[in-house]
N, C-alpha and C positions, 0 to 999 in steps of 0.2 A: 212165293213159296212153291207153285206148281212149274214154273219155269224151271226155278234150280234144283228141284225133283226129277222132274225131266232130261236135263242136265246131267245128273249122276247117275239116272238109271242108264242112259248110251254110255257111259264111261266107256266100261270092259269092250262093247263092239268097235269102238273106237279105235281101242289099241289093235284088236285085231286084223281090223278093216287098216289101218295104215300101216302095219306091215306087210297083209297081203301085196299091198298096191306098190311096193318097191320103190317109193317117193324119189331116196336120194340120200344124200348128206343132210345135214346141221345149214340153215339159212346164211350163218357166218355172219361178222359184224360189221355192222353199216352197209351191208348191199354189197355185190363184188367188186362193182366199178364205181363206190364211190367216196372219196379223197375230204377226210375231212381236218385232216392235218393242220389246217389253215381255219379253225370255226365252219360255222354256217352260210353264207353269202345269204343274204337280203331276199326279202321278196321276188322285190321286183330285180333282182340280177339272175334269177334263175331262167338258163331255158329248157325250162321241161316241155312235156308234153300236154297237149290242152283239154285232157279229157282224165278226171280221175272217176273210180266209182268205191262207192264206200258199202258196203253188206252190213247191214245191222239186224240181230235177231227178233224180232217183233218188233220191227219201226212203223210208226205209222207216217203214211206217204202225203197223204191225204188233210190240207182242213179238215174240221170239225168239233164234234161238242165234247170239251173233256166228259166220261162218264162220272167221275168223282164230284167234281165242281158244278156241273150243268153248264161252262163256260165255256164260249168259243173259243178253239185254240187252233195255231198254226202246225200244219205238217212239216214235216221232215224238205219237202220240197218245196215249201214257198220258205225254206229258211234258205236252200241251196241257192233258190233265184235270187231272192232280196240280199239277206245279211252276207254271204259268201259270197254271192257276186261283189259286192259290195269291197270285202277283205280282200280277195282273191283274183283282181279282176282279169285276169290271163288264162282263168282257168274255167272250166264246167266242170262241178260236182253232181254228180249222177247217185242218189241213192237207191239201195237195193233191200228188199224188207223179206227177210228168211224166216218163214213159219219155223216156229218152237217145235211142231212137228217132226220127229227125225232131220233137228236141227246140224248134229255132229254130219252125215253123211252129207246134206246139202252145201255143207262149207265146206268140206273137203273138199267135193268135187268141185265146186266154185273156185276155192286157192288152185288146185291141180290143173284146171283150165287155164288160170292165167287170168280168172275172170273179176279178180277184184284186186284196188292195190289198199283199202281199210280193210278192217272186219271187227267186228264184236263177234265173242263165241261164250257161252259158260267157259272159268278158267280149269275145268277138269281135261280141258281138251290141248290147253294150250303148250302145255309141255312137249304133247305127241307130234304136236305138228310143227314144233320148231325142231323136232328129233328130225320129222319126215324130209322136212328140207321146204318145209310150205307158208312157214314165217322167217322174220330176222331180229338178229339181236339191236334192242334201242339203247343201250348203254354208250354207245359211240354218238350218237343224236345229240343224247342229254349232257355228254360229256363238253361236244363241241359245243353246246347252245349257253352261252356267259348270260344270256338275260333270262332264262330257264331255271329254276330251282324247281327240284321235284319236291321237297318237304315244305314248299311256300304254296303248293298247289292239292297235294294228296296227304293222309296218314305217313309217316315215314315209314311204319311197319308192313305196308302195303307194297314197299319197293324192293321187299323178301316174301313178301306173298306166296305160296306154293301155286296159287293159279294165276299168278302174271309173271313166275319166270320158269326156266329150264328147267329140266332134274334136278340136275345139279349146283341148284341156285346161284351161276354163276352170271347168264343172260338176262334181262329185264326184258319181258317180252311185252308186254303192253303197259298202260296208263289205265287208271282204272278209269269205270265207265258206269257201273250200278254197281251195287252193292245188298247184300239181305241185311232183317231185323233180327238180331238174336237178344231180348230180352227176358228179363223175367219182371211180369208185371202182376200187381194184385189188386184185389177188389177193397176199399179202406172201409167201403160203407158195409161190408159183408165182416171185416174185422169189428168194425162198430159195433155191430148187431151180437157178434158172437160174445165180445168185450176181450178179442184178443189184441195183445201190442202190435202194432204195423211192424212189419217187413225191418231190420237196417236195412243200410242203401248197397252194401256189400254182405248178403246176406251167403250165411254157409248152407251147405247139403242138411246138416243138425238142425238148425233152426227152421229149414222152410219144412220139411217132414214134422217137427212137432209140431210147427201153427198148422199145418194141414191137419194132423188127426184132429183137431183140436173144433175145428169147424166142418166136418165131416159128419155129418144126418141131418136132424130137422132142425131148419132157422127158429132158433127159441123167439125173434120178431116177427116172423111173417109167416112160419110154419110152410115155408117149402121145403124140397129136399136140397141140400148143398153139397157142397165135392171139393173139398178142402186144394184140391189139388190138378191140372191138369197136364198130360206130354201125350204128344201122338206117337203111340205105342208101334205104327208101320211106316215111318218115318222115312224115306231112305237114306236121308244123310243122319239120322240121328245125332245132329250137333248138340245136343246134351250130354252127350257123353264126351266130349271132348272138353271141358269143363271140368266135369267129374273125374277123369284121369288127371286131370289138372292137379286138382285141390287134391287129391288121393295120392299122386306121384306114382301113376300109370302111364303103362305105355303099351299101347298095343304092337307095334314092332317096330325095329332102328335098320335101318340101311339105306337105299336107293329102289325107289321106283322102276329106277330105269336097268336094275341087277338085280330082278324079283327073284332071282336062282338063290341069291345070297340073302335075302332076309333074315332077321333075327327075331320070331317072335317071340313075345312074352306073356298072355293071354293067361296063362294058367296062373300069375302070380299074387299075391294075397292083394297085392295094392290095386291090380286090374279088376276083381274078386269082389273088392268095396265098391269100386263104384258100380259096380253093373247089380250088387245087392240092391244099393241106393233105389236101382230101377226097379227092381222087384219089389221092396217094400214099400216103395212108393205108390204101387200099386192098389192097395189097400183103399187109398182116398183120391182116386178117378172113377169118371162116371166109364162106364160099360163100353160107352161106344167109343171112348180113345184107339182101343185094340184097330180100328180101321180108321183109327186118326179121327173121329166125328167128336159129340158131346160139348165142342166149343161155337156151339152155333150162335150162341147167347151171349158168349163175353163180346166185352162192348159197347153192349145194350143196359139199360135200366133193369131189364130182366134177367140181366148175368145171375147164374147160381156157381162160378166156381172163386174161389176165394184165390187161389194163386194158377199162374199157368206160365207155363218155361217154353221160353224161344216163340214167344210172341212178337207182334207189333204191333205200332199205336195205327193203324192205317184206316180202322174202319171208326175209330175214334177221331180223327184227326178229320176222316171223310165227312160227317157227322157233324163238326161244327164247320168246316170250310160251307158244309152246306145250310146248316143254322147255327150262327153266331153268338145264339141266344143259351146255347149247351155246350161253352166252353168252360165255364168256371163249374159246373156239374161236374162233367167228363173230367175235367183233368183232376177234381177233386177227389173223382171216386176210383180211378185205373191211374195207380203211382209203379212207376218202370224203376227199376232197379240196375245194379250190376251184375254182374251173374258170378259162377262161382269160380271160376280159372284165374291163372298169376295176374295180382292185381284188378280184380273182379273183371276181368276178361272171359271170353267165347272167340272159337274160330268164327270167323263171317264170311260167306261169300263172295267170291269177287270177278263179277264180269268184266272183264280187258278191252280193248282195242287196240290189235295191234296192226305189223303194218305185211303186205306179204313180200315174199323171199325175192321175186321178179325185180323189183324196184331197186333203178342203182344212180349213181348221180344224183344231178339236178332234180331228176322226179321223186328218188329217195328223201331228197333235201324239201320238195314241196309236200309230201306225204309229211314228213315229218312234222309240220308247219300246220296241216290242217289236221292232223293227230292233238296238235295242243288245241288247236281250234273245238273240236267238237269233244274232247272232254273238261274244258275249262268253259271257255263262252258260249257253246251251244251246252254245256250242262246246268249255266243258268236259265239258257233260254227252254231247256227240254223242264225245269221244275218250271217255268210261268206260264208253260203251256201245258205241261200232261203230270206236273206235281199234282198233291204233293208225294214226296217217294223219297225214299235214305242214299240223295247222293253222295258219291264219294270224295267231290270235290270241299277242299276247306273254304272256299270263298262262298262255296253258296250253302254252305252248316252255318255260316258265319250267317247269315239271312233267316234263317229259320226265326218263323213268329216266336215270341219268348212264351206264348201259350202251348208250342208244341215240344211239349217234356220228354216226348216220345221220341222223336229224331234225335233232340239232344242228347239224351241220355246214350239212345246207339250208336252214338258217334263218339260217344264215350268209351262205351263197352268194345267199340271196332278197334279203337285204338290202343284198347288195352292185348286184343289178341297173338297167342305168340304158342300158338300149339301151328304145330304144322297141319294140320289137319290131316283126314287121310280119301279126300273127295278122288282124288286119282286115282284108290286101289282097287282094282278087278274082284278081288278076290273079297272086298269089303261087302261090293254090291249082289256076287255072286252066293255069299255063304256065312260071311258075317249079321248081313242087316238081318237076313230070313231066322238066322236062330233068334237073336235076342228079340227080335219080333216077335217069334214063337216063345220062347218064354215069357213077355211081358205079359203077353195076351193069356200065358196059364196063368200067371201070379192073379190079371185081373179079372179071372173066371171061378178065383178061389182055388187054385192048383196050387199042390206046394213042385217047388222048384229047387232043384240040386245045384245052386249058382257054379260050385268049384265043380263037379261033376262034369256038368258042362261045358265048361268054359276048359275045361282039360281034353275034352271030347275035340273041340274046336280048336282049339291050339293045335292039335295034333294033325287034324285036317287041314290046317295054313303053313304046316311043317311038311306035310306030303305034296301041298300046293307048289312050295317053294321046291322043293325036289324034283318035281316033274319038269320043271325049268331049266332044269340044267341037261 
């Protein structure tokens, strides 16, 4: 969560910072010099070059003790020595691990130098840099590769993803590589207690609102306080709302990212209107300290007080019995995950890539390509036996998932349902959008009454003068 927080707060500097930098053109397909007219050629018929290096954003290099498990696990570079020498043996893979830290500028300038031919980036980025001239399109890759099916290997919906292709959705620019949780999970023993009906598995915006007020003050069993309801009110991607325009048939604007002069917003309109009420009223049954995102310190725990909570994950639940086995049928009995509220109980999800950069042409293109399926198909089984467990995006290793863990299956559920373009790319989301409705969630949850249309006309208008200055 704090990764792909991180992630969309550089957005906006991102676009910036790569047009300053006067990159270039479009990466162009398949590399400039290379000929795939004729398939892929074999392994071993490549003569590339014997030194690749792959940049991955928080990789760990290093053995050591998974923190989750307590179990020793292999780094990134006893997989490149052992199992990739092993695959690969022509070659030396050289891993490179980029602090989350002002992640966006460190790979820029990393691609710009020439200094890597992988990369993992958050996909908020990936559009700009295949604009700048600093990745290439893999559509030619996957096209040539006859043993290669990309819907045998990832979500299909993934292969339109807004962060693994162009603007223009016409390049595939990476393979996915991680993935976030967007669920909505609830407490069953907190429904017990209250004697309210559980959740359906496709629950609406109506229904989770009135089981919430419904459980909201004092536990008539145990006499704590409860809180019917939890969302982090400063969120930055606030992917709850992209659900809730879903279900509502909102849309906060139509055009191209990459022609923010011509946008079309639509913010002021009755269907945008509902859902960002939803937020406000919803407010009512969160505890206090959502407003800066806290108040979920509990869920989890045997000690949880909040009966529902949106765009969760099972991870500290999942952590918990990886670590005692003894609190599996507990846990999974009391935290049931749902689908959320978008077409086909879908949520936009996050999608970290791996792509390949724009230098590579030929035979080196051709062995990138190679260790590209490499390290998101069989190093993305070997990264969950070593630093799982986590919501990878590959389908052979969901296909593994213990049948105790509800919580992956279910988001692999909900990933697959998602079909909102999301709007992780927009400057002007991170710049002017998140900060209001932040600022109104946080009055609604201080007891402020809130002018939703007032505002939201306010705002529109400001993404309309936004789009103006564009031009």
């Amino acid at each position: 969560m704090t990764k792909k927080a991180l992630t969309l707060a550089l957005a906006a500097a991102m676009a910036v910072s790569a047009v300053m930098t006067g990159c270039g053109s479009n990466g162009g397909s398949g590399g400039k010099g290379t000929d795939l007219s004729k398939g892929l050629k074999a392994v071993s018929d490549l003569k590339c070059k014997s030194n690749f290096v792959i940049s991955i954003c928080g990789a760990t290099l290093e053995d050591g003790i998974n923190s989750t498990t307590g179990q020793p696990a292999e780094g990134l570079n006893t997989l490149a020595k052992n199992q990739m020498k092993e695959k690969f043996p022509q070659v030396d893979v050289e891993f490179v691990s980029v602090p989350w830290d002002n992640a966006s500028a460190k790979m820029q300038t990393i691609l710009m130098s020439g200094g890597t031919d992988l990369f993992t980036q958050g996909g908020a980025f990936q559009p700009e840099y295949y604009k700048e001239g600093l990745s290439q399109d893999l559509t030619p890759f996957l096209e040539a590769d006859t043993e290669f099916k990309y819907e045998d290997n990832f979500p299909a919906n993934f292969r339109t993803h807004q962060n693994c292709t162009s603007y223009d959705g016409k390049a595939l620019l990476t393979l996915p590589w991680a993935v976030g949780y967007r669920l909505i999970i609830y407490d069953a023993e907190i429904f017990d207690q209250w004697g309210v009906e559980y959740l359906s598995d496709t629950p609406t915006p109506e229904e989770v609102l009135e089981k919430a007020a419904k459980m909201t003050g004092t536990n008539p069993v145990t006499g704590k306080q409860n809180y019917g309801l939890w969302y982090s009110a400063n969120t930055l991607n606030m992917s709850y709302l992209i659900p809730l325009c879903e279900y509502y048939g909102a849309t906060e604007c139509t055009g191209s990212w990459d022609d923010q002069a011509n946008l079309q917003w639509s913010m002021d309109t009755d269907e945008y209107a509902k859902a960002v009420q939803w937020l406000i009223d919803a407010a009512e049954y969160v505890p206090d300290a959502a407003t800066t995102g806290g108040g979920a310190e509990m869920f989890g725990t045997a000690d949880n007080d909040i009966a529902i909570a949106l765009d969760q994950n099972g991870g500290k639940m999942t952590a918990l019995i990886t670590q005692d086995p003894s609190q599996k049928d507990y846990l999974t009995g009391k935290f049931i995950p749902t689908m959320h509220f978008g077409k086909n109980g879908g949520n936009w999800t996050p999608c970290d890539g791996m792509g390949m950069a724009s230098q590579l042409e030929g035979d080196d293109a051709q062995m990138a390509w190679h260790l590209l399926k490499y390290m998101t198909c069989d190093a993305a089984q070997w990264q969950e036996d070593n630093w799982g467990p986590a919501m990878s995006p590959n389908l052979g290793v969901q296909a593994g998932f213990p049948d105790w863990d509800i919580w992956r299956k279910k988001n692999a559920e909900v990933a697959a349902q998602a079909t909102h373009p999301g709007y992780e790319i927009n400057p002007f989301f991170q710049a002017t959008i998140q900060p209001t409705l932040a600022s109104m969630m946080s009055k609604a949850i201080a007891g402020e009454t809130v002018d939703v249309k007032a505002e939201l006309a306010d705002l529109n208008k400001k993404a309309q003068d936004w789009s103006a200055s564009k031009k």
